[in-house]
N, C-alpha and C positions, 0 to 999 in steps of 0.2 A: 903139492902141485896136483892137478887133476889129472883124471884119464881125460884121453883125446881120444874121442870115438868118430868114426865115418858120420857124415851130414844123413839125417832122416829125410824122408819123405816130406814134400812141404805139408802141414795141415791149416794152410788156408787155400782158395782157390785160387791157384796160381799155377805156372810151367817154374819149375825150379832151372830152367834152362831151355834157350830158343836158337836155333841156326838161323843165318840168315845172310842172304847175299856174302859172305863166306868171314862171317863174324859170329862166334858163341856169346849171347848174352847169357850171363845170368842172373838170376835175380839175389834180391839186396838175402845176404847171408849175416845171421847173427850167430853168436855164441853158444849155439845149445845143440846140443848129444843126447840123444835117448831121447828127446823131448825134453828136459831140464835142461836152465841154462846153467852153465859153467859161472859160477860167483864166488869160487876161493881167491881171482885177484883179476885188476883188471887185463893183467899180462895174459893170463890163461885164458881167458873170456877170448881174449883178440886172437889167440894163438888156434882155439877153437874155430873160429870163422874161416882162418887161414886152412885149415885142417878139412871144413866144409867147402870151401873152394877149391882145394886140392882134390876131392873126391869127384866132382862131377868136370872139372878138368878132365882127369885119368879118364874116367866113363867116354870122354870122346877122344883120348889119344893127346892129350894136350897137356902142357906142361906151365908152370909160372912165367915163361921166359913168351910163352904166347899170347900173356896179357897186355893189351897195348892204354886198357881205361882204367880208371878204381873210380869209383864216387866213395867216400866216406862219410858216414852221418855219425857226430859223436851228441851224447846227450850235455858233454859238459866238456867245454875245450883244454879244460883241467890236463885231459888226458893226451892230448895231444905229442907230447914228450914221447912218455909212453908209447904211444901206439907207433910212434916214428920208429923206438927203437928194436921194439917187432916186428913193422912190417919191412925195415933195410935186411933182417935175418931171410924173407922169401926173395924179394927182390936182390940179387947182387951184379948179374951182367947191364942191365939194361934199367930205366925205371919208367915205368907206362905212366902216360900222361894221370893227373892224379886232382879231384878236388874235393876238401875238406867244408862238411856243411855241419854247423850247431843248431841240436833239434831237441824241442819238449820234450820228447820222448819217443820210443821205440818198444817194438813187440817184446812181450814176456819183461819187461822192464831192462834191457839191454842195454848197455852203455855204448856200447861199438854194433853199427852196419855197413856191412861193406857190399858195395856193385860192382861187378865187373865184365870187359869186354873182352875178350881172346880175339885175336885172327887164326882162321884155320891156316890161313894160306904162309902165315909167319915161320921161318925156320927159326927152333929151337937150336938155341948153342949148348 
């Protein structure tokens, strides 16, 4: 299994994260730490994302249970199994509205992206 390291800075021109009328967007998160992605399995790869959304959460006081959206881009719906039974390990109270989309491809060659939307105004259980 890999290390799970804190989400980097983005390096393309993007906000890795926007407030907004009292919603945290942020943008689509893949699998990679230090700048490399994470490809010992596709579990780790997704757990990684999870791991990168969790850090800019915390940076504004916000927790998983604040997530009310996810967008999902997977390159191969293969994984789909998978990745369900990753992401019910962050989700457990609640489960935010949720849509799954099958895509050529994705940055660094990523199998898993994930979007997502917080409400600040959400109480955390």
């Amino acid at each position: 299994m890999s290390t799970i390291e804190k989400a980097s800075a983005p390096a393309v021109p993007i906000s890795k994260a926007l407030v907004s009328n009292g919603f945290l967007f942020i943008s689509g998160q893949i699998g990679s730490a230090g700048g490399q992605l994470v490809t010992s399995s596709f579990e780790d790869e997704t757990r990684q994302v999870f791991t990168n959304i969790e850090t800019i959460l915390n940076e504004y006081g916000l927790t998983f249970n604040h997530i009310v959206s996810v967008t999902v881009y997977l390159t191969d719906m293969r994984y789909f199994d998978q990745l369900n039974a990753v992401y019910q390990t962050y989700f457990t109270d609640r489960y935010p509205t949720r849509t799954c989309i099958a895509v050529a491809g994705l940055p660094k060659q990523a199998r898993v992206e994930l979007t997502t939307i917080a409400s600040l105004e959400l109480k955390a259980s």
